[in-house]
C-alpha positions in Angstrom: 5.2 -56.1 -95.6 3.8 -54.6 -92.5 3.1 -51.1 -94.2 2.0 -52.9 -96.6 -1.0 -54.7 -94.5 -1.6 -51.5 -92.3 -2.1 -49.5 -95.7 -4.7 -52.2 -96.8 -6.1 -52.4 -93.7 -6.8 -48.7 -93.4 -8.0 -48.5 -97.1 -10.5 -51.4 -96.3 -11.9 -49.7 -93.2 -11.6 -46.2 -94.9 -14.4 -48.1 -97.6 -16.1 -49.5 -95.0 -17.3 -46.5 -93.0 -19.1 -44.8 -96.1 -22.7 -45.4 -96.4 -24.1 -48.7 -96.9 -23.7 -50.7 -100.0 -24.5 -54.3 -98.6 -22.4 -56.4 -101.3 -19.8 -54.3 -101.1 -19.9 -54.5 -97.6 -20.1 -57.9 -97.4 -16.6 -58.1 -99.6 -14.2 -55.3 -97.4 -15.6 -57.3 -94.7 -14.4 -60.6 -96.2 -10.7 -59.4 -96.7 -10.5 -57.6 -93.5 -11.3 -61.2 -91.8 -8.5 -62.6 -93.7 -6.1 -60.3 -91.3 -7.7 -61.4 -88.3 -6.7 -60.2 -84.9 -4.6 -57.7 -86.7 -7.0 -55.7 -88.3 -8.5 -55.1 -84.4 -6.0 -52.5 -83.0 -7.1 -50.6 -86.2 -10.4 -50.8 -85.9 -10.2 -49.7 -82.5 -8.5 -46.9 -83.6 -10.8 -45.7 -86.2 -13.5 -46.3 -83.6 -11.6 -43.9 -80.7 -11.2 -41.8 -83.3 -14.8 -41.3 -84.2 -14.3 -42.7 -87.9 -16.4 -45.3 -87.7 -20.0 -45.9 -86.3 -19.9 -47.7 -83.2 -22.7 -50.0 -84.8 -20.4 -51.0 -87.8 -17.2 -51.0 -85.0 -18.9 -53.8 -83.1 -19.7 -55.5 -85.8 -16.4 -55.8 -87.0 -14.9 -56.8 -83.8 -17.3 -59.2 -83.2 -16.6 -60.9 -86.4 -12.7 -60.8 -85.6 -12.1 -61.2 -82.1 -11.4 -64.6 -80.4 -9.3 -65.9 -77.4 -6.3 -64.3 -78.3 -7.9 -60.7 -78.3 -9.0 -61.5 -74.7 -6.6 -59.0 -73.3 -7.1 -56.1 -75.9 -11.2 -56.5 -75.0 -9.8 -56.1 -70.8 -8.0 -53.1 -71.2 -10.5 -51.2 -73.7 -13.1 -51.1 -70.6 -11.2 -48.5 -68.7 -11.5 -46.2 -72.5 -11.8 -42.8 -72.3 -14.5 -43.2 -74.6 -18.1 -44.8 -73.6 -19.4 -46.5 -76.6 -15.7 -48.0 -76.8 -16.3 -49.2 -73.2 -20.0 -50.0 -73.9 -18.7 -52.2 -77.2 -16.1 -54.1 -75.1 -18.2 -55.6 -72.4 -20.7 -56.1 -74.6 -18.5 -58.3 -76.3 -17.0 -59.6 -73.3 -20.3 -60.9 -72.1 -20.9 -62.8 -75.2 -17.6 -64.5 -76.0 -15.5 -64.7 -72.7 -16.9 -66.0 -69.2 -14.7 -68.3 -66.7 -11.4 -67.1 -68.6 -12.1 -63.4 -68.3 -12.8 -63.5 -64.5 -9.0 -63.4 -63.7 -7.8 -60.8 -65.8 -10.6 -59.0 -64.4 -9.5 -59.5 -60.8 -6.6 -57.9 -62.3 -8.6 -54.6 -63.3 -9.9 -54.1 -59.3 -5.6 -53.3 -59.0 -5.9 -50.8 -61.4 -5.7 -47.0 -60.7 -8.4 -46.0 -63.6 -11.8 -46.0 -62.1 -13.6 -47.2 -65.4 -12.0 -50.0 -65.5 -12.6 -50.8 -62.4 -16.3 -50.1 -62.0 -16.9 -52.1 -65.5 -14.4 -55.1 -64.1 -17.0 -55.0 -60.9 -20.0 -54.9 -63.3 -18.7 -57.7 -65.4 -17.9 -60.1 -62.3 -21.2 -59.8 -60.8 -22.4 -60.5 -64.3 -20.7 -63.2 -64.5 -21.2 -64.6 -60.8 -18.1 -66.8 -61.7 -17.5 -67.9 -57.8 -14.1 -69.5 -59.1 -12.6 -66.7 -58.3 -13.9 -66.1 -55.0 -10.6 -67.0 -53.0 -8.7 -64.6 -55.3 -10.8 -61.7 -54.0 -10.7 -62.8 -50.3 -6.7 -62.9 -50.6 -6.7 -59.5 -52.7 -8.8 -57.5 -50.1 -5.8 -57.9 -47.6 -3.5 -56.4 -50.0 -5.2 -53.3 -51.6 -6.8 -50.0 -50.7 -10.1 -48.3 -49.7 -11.2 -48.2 -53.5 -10.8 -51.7 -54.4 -12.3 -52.9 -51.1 -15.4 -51.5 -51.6 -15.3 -53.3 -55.3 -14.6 -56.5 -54.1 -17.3 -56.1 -50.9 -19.6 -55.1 -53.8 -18.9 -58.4 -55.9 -18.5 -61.0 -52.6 -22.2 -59.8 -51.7 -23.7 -60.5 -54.9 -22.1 -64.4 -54.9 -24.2 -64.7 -51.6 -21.5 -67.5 -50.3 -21.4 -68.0 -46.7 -17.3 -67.5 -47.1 -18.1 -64.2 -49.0 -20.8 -63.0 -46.3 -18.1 -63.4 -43.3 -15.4 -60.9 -45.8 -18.4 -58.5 -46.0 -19.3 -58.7 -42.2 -15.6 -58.3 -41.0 -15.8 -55.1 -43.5 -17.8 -53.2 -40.5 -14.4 -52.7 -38.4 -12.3 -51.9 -41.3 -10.4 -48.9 -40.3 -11.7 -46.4 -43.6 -15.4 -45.2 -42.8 -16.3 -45.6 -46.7 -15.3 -49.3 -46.6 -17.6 -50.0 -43.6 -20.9 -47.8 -45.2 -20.5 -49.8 -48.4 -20.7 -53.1 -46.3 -23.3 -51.6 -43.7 -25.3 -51.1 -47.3 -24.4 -54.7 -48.5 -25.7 -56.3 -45.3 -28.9 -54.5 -45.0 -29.5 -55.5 -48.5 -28.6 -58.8 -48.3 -30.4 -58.8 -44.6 -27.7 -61.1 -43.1 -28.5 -62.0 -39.9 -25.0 -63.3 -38.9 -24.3 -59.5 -38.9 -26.7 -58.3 -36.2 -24.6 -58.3 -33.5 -21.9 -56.1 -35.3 -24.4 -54.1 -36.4 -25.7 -53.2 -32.8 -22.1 -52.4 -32.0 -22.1 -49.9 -35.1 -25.1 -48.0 -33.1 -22.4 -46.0 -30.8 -20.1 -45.5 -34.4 -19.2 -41.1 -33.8 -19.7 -41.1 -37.8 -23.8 -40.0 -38.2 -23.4 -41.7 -41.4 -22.2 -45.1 -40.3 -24.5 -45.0 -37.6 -27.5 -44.2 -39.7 -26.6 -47.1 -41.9 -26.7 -49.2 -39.5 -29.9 -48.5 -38.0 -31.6 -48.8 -41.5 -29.6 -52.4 -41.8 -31.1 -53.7 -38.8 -34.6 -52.3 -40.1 -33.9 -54.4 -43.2 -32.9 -57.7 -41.0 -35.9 -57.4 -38.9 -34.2 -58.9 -36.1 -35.9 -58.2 -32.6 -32.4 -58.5 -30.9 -32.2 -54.8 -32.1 -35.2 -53.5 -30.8 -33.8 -52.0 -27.4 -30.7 -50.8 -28.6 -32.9 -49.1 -31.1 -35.4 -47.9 -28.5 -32.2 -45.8 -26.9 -31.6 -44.1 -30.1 -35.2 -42.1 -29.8 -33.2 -40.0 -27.4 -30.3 -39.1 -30.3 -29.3 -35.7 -30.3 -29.1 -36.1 -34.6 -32.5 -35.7 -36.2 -31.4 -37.7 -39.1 -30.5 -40.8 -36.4 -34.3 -40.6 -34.8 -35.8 -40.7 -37.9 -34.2 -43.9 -38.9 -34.6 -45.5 -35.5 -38.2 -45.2 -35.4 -38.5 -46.3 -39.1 -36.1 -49.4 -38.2 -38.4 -50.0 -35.1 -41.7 -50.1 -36.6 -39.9 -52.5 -39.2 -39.1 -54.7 -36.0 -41.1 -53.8 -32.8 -43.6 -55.9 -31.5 -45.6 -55.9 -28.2 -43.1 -56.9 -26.0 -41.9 -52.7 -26.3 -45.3 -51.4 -26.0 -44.4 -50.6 -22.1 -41.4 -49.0 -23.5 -42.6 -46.8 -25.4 -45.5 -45.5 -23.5 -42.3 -44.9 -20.9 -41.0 -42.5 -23.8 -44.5 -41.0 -24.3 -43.9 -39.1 -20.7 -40.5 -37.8 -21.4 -39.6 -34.1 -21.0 -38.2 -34.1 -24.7 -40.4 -33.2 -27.6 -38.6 -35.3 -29.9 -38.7 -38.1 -28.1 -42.3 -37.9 -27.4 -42.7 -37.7 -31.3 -41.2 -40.8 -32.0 -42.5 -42.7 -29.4 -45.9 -41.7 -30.7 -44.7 -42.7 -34.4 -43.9 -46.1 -33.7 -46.7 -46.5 -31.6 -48.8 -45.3 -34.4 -47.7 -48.2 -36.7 -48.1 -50.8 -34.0 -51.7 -50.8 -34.0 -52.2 -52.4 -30.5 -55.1 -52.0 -28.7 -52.8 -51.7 -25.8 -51.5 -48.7 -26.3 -55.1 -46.8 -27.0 -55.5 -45.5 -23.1 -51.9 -43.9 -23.5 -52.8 -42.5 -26.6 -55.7 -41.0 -25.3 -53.4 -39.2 -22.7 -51.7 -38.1 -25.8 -54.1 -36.2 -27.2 -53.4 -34.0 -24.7 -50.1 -33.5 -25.4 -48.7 -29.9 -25.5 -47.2 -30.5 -29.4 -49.4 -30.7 -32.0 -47.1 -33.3 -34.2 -48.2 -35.8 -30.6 -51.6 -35.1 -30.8 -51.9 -35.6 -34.9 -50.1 -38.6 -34.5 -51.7 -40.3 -31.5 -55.2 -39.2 -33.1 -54.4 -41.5 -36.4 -53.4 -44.1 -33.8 -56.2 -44.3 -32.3 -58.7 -44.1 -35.4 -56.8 -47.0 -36.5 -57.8 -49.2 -33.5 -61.6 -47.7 -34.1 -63.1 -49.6 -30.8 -66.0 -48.2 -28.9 -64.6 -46.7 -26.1 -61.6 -44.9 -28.2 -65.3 -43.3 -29.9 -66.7 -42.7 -26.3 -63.6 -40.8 -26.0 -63.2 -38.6 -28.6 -66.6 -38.1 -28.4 -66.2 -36.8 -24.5 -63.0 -34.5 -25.7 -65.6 -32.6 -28.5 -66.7 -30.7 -25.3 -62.7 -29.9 -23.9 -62.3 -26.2 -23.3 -59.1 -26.4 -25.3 -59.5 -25.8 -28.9 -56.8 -28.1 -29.9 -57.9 -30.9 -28.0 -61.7 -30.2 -30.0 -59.5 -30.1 -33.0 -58.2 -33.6 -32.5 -61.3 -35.3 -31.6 -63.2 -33.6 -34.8 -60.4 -35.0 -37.0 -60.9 -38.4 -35.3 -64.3 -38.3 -36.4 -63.2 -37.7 -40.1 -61.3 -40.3 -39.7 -63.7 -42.8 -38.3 -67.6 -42.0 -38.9 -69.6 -42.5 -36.0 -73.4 -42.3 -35.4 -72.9 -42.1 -32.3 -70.9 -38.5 -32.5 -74.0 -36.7 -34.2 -75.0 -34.6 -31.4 -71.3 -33.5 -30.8 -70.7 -33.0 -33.9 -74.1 -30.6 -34.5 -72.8 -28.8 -31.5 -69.2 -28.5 -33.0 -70.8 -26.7 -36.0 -71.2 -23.3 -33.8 -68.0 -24.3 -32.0 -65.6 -20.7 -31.3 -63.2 -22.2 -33.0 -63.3 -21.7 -37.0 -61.3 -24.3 -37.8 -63.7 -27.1 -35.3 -66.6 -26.0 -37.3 -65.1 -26.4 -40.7 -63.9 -29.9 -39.6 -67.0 -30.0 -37.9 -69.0 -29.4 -41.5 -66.9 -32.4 -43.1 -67.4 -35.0 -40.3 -71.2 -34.2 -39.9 -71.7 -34.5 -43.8 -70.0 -37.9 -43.5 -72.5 -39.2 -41.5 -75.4 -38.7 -44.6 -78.2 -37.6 -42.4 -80.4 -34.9 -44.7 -81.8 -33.7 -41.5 -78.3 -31.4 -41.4 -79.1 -29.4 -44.3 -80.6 -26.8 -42.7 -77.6 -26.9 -39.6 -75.0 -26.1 -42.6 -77.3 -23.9 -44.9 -77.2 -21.6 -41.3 -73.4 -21.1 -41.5 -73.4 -20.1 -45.0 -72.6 -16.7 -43.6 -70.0 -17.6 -41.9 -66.7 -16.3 -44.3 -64.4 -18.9 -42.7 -66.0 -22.2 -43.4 -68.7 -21.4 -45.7 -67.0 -23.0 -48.4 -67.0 -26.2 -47.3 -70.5 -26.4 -47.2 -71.1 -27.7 -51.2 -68.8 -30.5 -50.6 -70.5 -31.1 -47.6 -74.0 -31.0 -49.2 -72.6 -33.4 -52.3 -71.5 -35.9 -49.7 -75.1 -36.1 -48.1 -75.7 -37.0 -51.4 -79.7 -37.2 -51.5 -82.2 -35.0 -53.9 -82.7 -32.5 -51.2 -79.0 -31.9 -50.5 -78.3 -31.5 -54.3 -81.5 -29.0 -54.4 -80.2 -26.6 -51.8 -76.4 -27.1 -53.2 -78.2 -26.2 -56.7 -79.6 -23.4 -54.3 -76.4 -21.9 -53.6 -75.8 -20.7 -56.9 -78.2 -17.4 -55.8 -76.5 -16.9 -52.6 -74.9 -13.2 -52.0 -71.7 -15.1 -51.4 -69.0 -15.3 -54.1 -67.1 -18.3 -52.6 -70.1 -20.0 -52.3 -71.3 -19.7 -55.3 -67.8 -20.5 -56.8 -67.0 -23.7 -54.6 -70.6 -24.6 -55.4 -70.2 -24.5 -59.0 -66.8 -26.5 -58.5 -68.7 -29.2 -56.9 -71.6 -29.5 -58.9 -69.7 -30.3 -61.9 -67.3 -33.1 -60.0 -70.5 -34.5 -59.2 -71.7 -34.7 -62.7 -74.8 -33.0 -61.8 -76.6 -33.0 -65.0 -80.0 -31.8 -63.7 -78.3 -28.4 -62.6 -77.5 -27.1 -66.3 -80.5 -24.6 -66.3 -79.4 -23.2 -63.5 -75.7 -22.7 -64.4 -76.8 -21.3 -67.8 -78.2 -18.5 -65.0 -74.5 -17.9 -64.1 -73.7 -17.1 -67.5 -75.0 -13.9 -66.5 -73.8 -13.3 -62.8 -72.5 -9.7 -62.2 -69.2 -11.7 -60.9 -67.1 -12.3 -63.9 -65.3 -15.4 -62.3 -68.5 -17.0 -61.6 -69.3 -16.2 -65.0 -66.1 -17.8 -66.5 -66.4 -20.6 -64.3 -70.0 -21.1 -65.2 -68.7 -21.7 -69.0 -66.2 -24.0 -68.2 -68.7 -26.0 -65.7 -71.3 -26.3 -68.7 -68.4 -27.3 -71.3 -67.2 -30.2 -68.8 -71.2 -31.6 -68.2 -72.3 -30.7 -71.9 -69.7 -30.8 -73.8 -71.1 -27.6 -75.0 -68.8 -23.6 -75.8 -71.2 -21.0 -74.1 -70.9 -17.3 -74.3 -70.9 -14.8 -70.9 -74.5 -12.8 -71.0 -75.2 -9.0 -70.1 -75.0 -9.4 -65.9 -78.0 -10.2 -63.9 -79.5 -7.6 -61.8 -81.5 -10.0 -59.9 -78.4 -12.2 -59.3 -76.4 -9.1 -57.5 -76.3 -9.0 -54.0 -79.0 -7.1 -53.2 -81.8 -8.8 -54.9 -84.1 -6.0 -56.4 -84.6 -6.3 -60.4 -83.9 -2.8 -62.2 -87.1 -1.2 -62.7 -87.9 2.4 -63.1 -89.8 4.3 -60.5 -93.4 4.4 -61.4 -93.4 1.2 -63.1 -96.8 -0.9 -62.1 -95.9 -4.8 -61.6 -98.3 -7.8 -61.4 -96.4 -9.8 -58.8 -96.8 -12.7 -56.3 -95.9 -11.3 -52.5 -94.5 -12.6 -49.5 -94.2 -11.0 -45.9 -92.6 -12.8 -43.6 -93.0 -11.8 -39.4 -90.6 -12.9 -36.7 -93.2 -13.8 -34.3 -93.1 -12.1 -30.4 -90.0 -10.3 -31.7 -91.0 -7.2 -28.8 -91.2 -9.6 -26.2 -87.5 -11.2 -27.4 -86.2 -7.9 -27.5 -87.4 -6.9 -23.8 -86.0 -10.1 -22.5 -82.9 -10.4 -24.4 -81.6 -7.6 -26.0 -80.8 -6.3 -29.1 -78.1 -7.7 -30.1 -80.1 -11.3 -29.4 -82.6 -10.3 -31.7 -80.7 -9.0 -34.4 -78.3 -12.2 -34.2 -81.8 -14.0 -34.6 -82.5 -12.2 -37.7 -79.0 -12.7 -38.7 -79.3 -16.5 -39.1 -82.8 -16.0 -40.4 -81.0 -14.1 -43.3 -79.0 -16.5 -43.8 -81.5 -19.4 -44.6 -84.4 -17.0 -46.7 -81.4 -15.3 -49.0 -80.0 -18.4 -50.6 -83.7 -19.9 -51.1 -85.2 -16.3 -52.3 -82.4 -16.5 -55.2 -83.2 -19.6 -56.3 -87.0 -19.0 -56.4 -86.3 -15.7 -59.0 -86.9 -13.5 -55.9 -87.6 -9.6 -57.5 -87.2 -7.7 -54.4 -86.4 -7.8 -51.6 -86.0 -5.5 -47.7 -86.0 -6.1 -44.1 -89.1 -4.9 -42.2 -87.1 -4.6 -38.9 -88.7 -8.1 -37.9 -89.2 -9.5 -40.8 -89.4 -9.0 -44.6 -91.0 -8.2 -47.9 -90.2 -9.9 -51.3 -91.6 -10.3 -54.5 -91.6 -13.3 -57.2 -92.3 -13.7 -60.6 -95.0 -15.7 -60.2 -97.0 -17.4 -57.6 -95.3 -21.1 -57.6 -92.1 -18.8 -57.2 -93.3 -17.6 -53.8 -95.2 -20.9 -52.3 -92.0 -23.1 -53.1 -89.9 -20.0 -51.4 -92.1 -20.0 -48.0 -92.3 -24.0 -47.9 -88.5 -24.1 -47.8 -88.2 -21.1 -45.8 -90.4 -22.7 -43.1 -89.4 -26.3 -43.4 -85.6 -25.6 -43.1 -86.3 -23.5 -40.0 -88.6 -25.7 -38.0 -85.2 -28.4 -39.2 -82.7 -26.2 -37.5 -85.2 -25.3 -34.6 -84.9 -29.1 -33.6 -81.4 -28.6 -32.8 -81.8 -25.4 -31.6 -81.6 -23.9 -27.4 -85.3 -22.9 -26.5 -84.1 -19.2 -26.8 -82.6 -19.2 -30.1 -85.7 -21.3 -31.9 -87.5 -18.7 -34.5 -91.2 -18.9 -35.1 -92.7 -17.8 -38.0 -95.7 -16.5 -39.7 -96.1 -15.8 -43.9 -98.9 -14.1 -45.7 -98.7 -14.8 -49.5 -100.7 -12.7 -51.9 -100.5 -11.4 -55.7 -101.5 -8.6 -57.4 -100.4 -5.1 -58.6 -97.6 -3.4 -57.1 -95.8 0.1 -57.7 -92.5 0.9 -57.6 -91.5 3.9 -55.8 -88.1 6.0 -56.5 -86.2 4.0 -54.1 -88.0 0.9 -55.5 -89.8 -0.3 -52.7 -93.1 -1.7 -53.3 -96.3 -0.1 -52.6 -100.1 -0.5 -52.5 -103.0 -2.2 -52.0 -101.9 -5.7 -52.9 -98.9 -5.6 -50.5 -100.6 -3.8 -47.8 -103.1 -6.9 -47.7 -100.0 -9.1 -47.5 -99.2 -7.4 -44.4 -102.9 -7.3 -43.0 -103.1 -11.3 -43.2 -100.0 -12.0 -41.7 -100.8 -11.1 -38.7 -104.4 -12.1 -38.5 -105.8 -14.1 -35.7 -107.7 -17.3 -35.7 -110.4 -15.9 -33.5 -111.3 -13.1 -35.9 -112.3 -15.3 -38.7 -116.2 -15.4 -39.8 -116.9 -18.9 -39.6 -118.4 -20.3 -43.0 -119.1 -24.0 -44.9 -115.7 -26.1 -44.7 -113.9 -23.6 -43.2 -111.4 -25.4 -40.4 -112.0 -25.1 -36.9 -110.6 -22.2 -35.4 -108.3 -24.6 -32.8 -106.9 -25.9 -35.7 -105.1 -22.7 -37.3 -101.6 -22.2 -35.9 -100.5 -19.1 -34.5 -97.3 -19.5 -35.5 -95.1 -21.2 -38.5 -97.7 -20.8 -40.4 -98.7 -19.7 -44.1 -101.9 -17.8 -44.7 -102.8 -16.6 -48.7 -105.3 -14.8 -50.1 -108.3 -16.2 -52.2 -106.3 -14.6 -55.2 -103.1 -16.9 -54.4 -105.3 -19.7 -53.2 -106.3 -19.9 -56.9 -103.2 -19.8 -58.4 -102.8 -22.2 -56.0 -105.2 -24.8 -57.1 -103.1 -25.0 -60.5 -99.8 -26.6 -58.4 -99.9 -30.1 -58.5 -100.2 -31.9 -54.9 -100.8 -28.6 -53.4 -104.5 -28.2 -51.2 -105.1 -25.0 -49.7 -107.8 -24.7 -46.5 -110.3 -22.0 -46.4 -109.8 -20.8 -42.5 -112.9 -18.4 -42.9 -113.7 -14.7 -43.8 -111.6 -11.5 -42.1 -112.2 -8.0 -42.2 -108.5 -6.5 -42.9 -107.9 -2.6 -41.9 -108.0 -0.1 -44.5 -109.1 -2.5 -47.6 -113.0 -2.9 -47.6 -115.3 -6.2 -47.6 -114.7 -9.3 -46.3 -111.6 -11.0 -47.6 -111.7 -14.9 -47.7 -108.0 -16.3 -46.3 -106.8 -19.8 -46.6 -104.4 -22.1 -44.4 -101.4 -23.8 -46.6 -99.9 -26.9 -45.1 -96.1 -26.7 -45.5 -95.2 -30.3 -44.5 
């Protein structure tokens, strides 16, 4: 008879696990119920043995189980296989809660550690506090493994009786028993558990100790707070880490003298976490300290107590910092600038200007960032200086885009045509971040820049603000550089000319030097090379104290000497006595030659360079011509009547006839006019 059934049973299920036929289905499921709980063992067996789906397997076991199955359901959580051990607690869960609980109790004995860790799982499921006094009595009685279960399930019951277990836990005599109940009191934050906590602090085990300290953290208990204090001075990183975390969980004012006790110890480490907490603690208390800290001889103090104090952000922390821009230690310059980041301040522009030419490269490129924070457009000309300077040049377009006006977008548009790869790069970078739709023309330039990352980049950049695919062009001369358009010698030009003159350059040279003067001219370059690219510049070479260029056309070169002068009366502001340059221009247009080097020659340029230097009291006075007290003798622009009507054709622009001149080695008189540049 039983062969009989087991045959039946197995033919049923062997029907049962081919593919789906609901009604027939619906039948093998029908007899196999008429077996009841004996038809489980084998359908546990087909499921171990991977004959039947563990979808259809629960099914089935759901349909036949009931109390008297209770037991089979226990022992198949500790199965070798998981789905088997996934099935039986799921069905557990549903069908069995108070009357489980015991047998479960039963698993925490057991030597398998799947059935323990699914008996755990299942009590705290359950939360079935009836058997609470079982595990209390059973924790005597068993070993490491099953103490840490039961802590486990007694902490998520949350009874007071349970909470005392878990507390006692912390002197049990196995280490891994007391870290799982340091981790069950931190989490549960039980503050009857502080004081045995605190004794934990002098534990030998780093582990247990560590614990500890992050339970106390959790509790928020000020009764830790000194004990806590003493463990800044830990000889184990890992311990000082978690102290100061626990402390600025914790601290309050009543350790401030504490700490700034720590802040003048001998040990490094100790001064680094003092600062830490500090840091977090955000009293205004602690900001004169702090202060003292910036001059600390480690640089993780100094970081730390300069983000503590542009926290606080009162005025004299900013009087401060701005006071330590002028220490003769770079790393003490270095924190103050970074303050400044941190916390804009009006009241730090001057410092900051002067921290732009600091000796330090990394000052000035902090320096750059801090200044541009500020928004003031009258610093465009201080950071179009140091665009020759390699080592903080490019963060000048960021520093342009945070300014944020037209004119700062104009120059940062200007950039593309400096000499400088990275600038032009980092420009282009920015440009598109800022969505700078007005610029396209001019990136369409970089399509054919001799650099072929620029040129790459450039296609990308006009892809992301066009959503346009352009191609690379044939490389620019005129965008090399050395700006000089490939023409062949012998070639006659039409072109607009501009000379510019370094004004009492002998006299600097007698009374300076040199290398003075040629530093002058230096930063000079710097400001007329970015703004001749823009402005299609032809050619271009240094006259010693000055130099010649050519443009396209006439607006080319009026915009070009505007700027030129404007920016450098802008940086002159800023600027010692000494290191102010003057300047005079002479614009004309007309035919030049190119020569086989291909400089430019004859009598249009030599003009240019006979009006330059032309004196006010030489003029011919005639009808509406302007007084001659009125003409500067320096940062000025003079043009020739030829320019003056081209002139005439610029919207908003008025030239003013100064008077007639007689200019060496071009006969006649030569009317020359006075154009404003403000």
């Amino acid at each position: 008879m039983i062969l009989f059934k087991s045959r039946k049973i197995r033919n049923l299920l062997d029907k049962y696990k081919s593919p789906d036929i609901k009604e027939k289905n619906r039948e093998i499921v029908s007899e196999l119920e008429k077996f009841g709980t004996e038809a489980i063992q084998y359908i546990i067996e087909f499921f171990q043995q991977r004959k039947l789906p563990s979808s259809k397997a629960q099914y089935l076991l759901e349909k036949l189980s009931d109390d008297s199955s209770q037991e089979i359901f226990i022992d198949l959580i500790g199965d070798p296989f998981d789905e088997v051990r996934r099935v039986a607690k799921e069905i557990i869960r549903q069908r069995w809660t108070r009357t489980a609980s015991p047998l479960l109790v039963d698993c925490l004995s057991s030597a398998d550690i799947y059935k323990r860790n699914n008996a755990v799982e299942l009590l705290m499921h359950f939360q079935d506090k009836s058997c609470e006094q079982s595990l209390i009595s059973l924790f005597n009685t068993v070993g490491a493994e099953q103490k840490k279960c039961i802590i486990k399930i007694l902490s998520s019951f949350k009874t007071n009786s349970g909470n005392r277990l878990v507390v006692s836990a912390l002197n049990d005599s196995d280490c891994h028993v007391r870290v799982v109940a340091l981790k069950q009191i931190g989490k549960l934050k039980l503050k009857s558990g502080v004081e045995q906590l605190i004794e934990k602090l002098d534990e030998r085990e780093p582990q247990v100790k560590q614990l500890a300290i992050e339970a106390l953290g959790n509790i928020g208990d000020n009764r830790a707070t000194r004990p806590l204090l003493g463990l800044l001075k830990d000889d184990d990183l890992m311990v000082r880490q978690a102290a100061v975390d626990s402390l600025i969980e914790i601290a309050d004012v009543d350790v401030v003298s504490d700490l700034l006790s720590l802040l003048r110890s001998d040990d490094v480490n100790v001064r680094r976490c003092a600062v830490e907490v500090l840091r977090n603690m955000k009293d205004p208390r602690t900001s004169a300290a702090l202060m003292q800290a910036i001059k600390d001889s480690d640089w993780w103090v100094r970081q730390i107590a300069t983000d503590s104090l542009s926290s606080l952000k009162s005025g004299n922390i900013v009087e401060g910092f701005i006071g330590l821009t002028k220490d003769s230690d770079e790393n003490i310059r270095r924190c103050a600038v970074e303050f400044f980041i941190q916390v804009p301040s009006e009241d730090a522009y001057d410092s900051l200007v002067e921290l732009l030419h600091d000796p330090d490269w990394w000052v000035r490129d902090k320096a750059i960032i801090a200044v541009s924070q500020l928004k003031k457009p009258e610093v465009i000309p201080l950071l179009l200086s140091l665009a020759d300077d390699q080592a903080v040049c490019r963060s000048i377009p960021p520093a342009l885009a945070e300014i944020g006006d037209d004119e700062a977008f104009r120059q940062l548009t200007g950039l593309l045509y400096t000499g400088r790869k990275q600038l032009r790069l980092e420009a282009l970078k920015v440009l598109v971040e800022s969505k700078g739709q007005g610029c396209v023309d001019d990136l369409k330039k970089c399509l054919s820049d001799p650099e072929k990352e620029i040129r790459t980049q450039a296609i990308l950049a006009l892809k992301e603000l066009t959503g346009q695919i352009f191609s690379e062009e044939a490389p620019d001369a005129a965008s090399s550089s050395l700006i000089q358009t490939s023409v062949a010698p012998g070639m006659t030009l039409t072109e607009a000319i501009v000379v510019i003159d370094l004004c009492n350059s002998t006299d600097i040279i007698s009374r300076y030097g040199n290398t003075f003067s040629l530093n002058l001219m230096k930063k000079l370059s710097s400001i007329v090379e970015p703004i001749a690219r823009k402005e299609k510049c032809q050619f271009t070479k240094g006259t010693g104290d000055g130099f010649l260029l050519t443009f396209p056309k006439a607006e080319n070169a009026i915009a070009f000497s505007v700027d030129v002068l404007n920016t450098m009366q802008k940086v002159n502001e800023k600027a010692d006595e000494n290191q102010r340059i003057n300047l005079r221009f002479a614009i004309n247009i007309g035919e030049t030659k190119v020569d086989e080097k291909g400089d430019r020659i004859g009598v249009a340029v030599n003009m240019a360079f006979r009006v330059e230097g032309l004196k006010p009291e030489a003029a011919i006075a005639v009808e509406d011509c302007m007084p001659q007290d009125e003409v500067p003798r320096e940062n000025r622009i003079l043009i020739t009547e030829n320019l003056a009507q081209e002139a005439l054709k610029i919207e908003a622009l008025a030239s003013r006839l100064i008077g007639l001149f007689e200019l060496k080695g071009i006969p006649g008189l030569h009317r020359i006019f006075y154009l404003p540049h403000q």
